[in-house]
Every structure is written in structure tokens, then in C-alpha cells.
C-alpha positions in Angstrom: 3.2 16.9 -178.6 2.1 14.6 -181.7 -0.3 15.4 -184.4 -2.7 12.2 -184.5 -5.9 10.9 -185.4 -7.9 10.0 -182.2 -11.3 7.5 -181.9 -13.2 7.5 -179.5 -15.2 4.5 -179.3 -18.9 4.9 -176.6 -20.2 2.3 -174.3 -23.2 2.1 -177.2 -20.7 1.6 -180.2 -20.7 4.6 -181.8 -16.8 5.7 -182.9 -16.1 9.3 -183.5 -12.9 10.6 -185.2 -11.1 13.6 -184.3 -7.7 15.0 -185.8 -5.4 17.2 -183.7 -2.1 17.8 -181.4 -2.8 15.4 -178.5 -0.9 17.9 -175.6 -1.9 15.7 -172.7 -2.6 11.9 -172.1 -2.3 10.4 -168.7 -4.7 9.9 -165.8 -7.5 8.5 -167.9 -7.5 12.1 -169.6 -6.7 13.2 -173.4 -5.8 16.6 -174.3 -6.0 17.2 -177.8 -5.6 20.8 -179.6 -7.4 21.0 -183.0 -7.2 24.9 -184.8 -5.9 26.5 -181.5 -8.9 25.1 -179.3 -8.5 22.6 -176.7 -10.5 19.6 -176.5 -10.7 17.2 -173.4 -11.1 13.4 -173.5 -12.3 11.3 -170.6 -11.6 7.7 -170.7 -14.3 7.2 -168.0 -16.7 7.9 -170.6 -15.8 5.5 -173.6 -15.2 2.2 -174.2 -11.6 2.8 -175.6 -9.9 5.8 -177.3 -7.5 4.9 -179.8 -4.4 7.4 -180.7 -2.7 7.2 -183.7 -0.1 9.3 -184.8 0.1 11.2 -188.1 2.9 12.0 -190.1 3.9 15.4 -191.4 2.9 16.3 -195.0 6.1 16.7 -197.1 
């Protein structure tokens, strides 16, 4: 499990950003966990999702 900032980029070009513990990511699915909710990504709808992962504050 990684904390990561996640876009999301739509077939029309919009790019959302979302911050979170991505908990799943295979089968063209993404699993991400922001405040204790769970948030479901599928690739079928976007363009591309990009992950990149954060590292903890010191």
C-alpha cells in the first residue's frame, strides 16, 4: 500500500487529482483509500490514470 497522488485523465481532457493510499491496482481497476473511504478507479473510463507516489512528511 503507497500513499500517492493519482490523475485521472477523461476521454474529453479533463484531469482530476486525487491524494490517497492506492490499496489495489490491477485488472484495469485502482483502489485508492482517502480519510478511511474507499474510492474505485476504472481504467475503462479514462484516457490514462497516472500514479505517483508520495513521500512521507518528516
Amino acid at each position: 500500500m503507497t500513499d500517492a497522488v493519482i490523475y485521472v485523465e477523461y476521454p474529453d481532457g479533463k484531469v482530476d487529482e486525487f491524494r490517497g493510499e492506492v490499496v489495489y491496482e490491477r485488472d484495469a481497476t485502482l483502489i485508492y483509500e482517502e480519510r478511511g473511504v474507499s474510492h474505485r478507479i476504472s481504467h475503462a473510463h479514462t484516457r490514462a490514470v497516472h500514479v505517483h507516489p508520495t513521500t512521507p512528511e518528516q
